[in-house]
NUPAKE-256446 format. One record per residue: x, y, z of N, C-alpha, C, O in turn. Coordinates in Angstrom, 3 decimals. Layout:
BEGIN
SITE; n_X; n_Y; n_Z; ca_X; ca_Y; ca_Z; c_X; c_Y; c_Z; o_X; o_Y; o_Z
SITE; X; Y; Z; X; Y; Z; X; Y; Z; X; Y; Z;
...
This chain:
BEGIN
SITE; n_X; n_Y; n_Z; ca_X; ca_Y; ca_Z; c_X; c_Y; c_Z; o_X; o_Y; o_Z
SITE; 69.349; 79.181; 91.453; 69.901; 79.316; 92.782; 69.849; 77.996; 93.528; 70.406; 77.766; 94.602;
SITE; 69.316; 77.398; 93.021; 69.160; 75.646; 93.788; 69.224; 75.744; 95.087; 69.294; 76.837; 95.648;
SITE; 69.204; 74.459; 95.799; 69.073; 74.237; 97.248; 70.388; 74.010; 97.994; 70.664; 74.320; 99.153;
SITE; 71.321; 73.249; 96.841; 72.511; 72.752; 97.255; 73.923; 73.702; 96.796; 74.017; 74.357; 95.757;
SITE; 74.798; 73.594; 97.700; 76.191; 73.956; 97.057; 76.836; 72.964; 96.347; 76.937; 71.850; 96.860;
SITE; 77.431; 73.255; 94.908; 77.965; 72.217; 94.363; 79.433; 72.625; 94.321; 80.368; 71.828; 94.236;
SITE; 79.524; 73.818; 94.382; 81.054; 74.323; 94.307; 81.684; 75.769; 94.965; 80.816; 76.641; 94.912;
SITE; 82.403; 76.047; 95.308; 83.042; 76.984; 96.090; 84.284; 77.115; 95.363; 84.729; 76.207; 94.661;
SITE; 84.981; 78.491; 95.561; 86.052; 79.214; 95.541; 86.792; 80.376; 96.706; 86.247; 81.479; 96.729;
SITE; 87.459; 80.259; 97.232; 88.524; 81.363; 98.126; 88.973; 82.051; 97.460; 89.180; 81.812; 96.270;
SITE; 89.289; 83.243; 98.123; 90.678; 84.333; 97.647; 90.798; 84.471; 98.756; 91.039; 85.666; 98.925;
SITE; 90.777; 83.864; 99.863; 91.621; 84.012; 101.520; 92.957; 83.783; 101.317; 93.264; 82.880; 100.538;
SITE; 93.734; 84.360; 101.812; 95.216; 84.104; 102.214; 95.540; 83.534; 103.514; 94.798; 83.604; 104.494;
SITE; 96.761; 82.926; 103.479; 96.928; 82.733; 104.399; 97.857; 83.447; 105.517; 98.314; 82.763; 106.433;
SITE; 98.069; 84.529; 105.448; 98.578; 85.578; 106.226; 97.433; 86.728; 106.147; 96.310; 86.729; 105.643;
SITE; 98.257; 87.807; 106.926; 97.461; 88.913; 107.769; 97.108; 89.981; 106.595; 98.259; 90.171; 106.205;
SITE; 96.464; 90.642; 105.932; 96.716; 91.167; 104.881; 95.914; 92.501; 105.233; 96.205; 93.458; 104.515;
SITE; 94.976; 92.716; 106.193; 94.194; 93.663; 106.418; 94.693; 94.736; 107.203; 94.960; 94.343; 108.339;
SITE; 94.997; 96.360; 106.966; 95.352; 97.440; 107.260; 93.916; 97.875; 107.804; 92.849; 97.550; 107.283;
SITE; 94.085; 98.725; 109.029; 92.590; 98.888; 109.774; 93.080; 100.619; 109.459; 94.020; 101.039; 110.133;
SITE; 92.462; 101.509; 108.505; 92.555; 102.947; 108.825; 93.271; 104.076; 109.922; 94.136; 104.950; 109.877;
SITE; 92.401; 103.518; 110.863; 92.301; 104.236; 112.105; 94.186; 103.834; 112.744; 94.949; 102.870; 112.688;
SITE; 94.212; 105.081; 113.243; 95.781; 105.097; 113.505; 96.862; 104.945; 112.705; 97.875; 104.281; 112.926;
SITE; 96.431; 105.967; 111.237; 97.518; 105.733; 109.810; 98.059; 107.103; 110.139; 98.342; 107.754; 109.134;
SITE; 98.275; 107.711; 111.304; 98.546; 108.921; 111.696; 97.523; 110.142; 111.458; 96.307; 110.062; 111.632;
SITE; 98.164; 111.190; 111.066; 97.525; 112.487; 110.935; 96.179; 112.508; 109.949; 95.279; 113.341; 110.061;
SITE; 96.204; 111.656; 109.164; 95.032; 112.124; 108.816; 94.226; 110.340; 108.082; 93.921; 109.965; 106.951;
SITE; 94.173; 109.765; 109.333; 93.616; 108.236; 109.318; 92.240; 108.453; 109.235; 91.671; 107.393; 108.974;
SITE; 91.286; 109.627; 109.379; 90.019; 109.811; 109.186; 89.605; 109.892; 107.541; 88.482; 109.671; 107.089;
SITE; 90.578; 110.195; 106.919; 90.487; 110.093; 105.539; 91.854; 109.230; 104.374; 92.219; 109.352; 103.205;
SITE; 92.159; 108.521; 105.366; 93.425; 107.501; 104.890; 92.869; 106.204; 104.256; 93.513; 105.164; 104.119;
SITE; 91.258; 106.460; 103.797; 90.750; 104.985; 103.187; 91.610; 104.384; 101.993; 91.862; 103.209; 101.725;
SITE; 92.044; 105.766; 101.256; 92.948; 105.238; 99.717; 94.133; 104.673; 100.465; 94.109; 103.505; 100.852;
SITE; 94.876; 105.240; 100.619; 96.601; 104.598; 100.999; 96.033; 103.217; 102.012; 96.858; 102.303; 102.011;
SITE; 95.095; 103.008; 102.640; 94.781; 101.876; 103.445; 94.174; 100.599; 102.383; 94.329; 99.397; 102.598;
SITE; 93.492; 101.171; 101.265; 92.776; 99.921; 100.644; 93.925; 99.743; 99.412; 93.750; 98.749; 98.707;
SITE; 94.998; 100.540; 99.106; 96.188; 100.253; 98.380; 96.742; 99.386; 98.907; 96.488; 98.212; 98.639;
SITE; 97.723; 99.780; 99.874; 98.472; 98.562; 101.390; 96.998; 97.467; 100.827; 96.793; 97.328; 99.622;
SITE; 96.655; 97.206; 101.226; 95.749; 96.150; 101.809; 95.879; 95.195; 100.502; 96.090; 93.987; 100.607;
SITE; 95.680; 96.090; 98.841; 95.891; 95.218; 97.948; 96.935; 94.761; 97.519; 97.048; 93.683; 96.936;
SITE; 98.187; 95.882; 97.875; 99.642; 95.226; 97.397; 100.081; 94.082; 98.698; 100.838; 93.152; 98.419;
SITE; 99.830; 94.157; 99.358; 99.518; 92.989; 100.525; 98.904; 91.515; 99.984; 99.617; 90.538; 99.756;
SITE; 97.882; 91.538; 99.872; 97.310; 90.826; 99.066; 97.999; 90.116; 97.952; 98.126; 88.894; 97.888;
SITE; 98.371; 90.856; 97.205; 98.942; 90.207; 96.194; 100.107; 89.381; 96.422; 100.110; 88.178; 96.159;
SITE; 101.370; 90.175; 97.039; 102.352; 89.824; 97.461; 102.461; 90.031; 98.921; 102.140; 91.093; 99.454;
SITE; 103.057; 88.691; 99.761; 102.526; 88.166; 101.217; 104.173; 89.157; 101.491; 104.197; 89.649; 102.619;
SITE; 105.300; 89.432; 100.732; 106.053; 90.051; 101.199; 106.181; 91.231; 101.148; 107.350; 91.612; 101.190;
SITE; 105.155; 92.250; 101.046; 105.055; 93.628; 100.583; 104.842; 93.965; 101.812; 104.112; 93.360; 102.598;
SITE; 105.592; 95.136; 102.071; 105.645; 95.418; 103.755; 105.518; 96.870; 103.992; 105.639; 97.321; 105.131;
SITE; 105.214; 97.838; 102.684; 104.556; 99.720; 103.056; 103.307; 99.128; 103.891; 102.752; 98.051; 104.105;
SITE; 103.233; 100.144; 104.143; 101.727; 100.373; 105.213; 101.024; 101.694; 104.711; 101.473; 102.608; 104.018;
SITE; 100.130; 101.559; 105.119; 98.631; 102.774; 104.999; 99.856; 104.258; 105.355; 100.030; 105.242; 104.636;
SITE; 100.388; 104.007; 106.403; 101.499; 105.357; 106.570; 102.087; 105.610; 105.148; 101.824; 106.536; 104.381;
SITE; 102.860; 104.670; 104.998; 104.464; 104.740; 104.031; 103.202; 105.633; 102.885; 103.451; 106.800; 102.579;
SITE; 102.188; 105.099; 102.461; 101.646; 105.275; 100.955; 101.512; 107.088; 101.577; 102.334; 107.953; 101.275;
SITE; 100.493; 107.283; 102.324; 99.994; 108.502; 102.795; 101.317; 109.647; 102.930; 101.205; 110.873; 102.907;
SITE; 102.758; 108.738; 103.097; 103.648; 110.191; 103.322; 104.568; 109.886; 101.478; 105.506; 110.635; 101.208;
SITE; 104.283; 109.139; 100.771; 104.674; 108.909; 99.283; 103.408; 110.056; 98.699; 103.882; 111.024; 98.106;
SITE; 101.945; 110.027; 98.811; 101.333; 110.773; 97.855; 100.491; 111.968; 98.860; 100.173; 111.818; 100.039;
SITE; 100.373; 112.567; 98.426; 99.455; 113.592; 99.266; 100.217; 113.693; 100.988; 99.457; 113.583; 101.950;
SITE; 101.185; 113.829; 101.138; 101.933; 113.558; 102.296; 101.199; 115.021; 103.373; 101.309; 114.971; 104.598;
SITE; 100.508; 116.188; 102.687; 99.924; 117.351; 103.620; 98.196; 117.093; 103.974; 97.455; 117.800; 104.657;
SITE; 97.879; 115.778; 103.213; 96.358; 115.661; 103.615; 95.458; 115.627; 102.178; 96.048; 115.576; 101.099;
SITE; 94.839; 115.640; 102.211; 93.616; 115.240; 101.006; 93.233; 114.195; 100.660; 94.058; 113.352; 101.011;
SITE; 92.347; 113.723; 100.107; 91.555; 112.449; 99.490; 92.150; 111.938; 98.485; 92.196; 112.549; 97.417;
SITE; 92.700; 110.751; 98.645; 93.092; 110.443; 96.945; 92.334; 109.594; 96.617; 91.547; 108.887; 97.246;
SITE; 92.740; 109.732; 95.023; 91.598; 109.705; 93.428; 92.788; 108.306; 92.669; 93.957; 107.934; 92.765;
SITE; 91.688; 108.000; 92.028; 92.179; 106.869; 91.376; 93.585; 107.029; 90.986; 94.433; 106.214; 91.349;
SITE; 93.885; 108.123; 90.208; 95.352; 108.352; 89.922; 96.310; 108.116; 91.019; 97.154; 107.251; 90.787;
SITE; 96.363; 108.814; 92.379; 97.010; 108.710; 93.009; 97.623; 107.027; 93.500; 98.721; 106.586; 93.840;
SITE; 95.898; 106.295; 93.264; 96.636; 104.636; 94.032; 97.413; 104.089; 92.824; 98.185; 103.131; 92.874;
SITE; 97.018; 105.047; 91.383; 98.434; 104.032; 90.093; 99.202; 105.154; 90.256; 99.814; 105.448; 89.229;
SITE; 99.366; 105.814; 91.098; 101.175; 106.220; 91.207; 101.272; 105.741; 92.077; 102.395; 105.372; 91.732;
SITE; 101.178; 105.347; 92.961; 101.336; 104.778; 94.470; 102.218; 103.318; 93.721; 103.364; 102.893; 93.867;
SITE; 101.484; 103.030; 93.200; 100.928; 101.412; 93.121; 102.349; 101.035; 91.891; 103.084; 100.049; 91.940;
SITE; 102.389; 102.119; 90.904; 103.643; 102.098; 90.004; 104.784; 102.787; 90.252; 105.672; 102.828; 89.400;
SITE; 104.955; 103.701; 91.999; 106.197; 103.667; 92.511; 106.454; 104.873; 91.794; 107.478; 105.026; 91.128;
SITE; 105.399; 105.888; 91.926; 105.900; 107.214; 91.360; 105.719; 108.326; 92.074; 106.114; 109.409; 91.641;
């Protein structure tokens, strides 16, 4: 662990990439999946423009928790 830094790395972007939950509509109390999806297709690509909404009315559009499956259909546009 030494005393000194000898080297560093980022994965900062330089745009806005962070989706905040709260206010993803009807059911933003449990919108963490469709919010941390957005947030990564964001991430990746600075021109990807769904939101925590768009994903939430694509999968489970009446409410529930989604499961890994749901963010690779999300995520592969199914």
């Amino acid at each position: 662990m030494g005393t000194n830094q000898t080297s560093s790395q980022s994965l900062n972007r330089q745009y806005n990439f962070y989706y905040d939950q709260k206010g993803t509509g009807n059911f933003s109390s449990i919108n963490c999946g469709p919010s941390v999806t957005t947030m990564a297709a964001k991430w990746a690509d600075s021109t990807y423009s769904q939101l925590p909404q768009d994903a939430r009315n694509t999968i489970r559009s009446t409410g529930g928790w989604w499961y890994t499956n749901d963010i690779v259909n999300f995520l592969n546009g199914k």
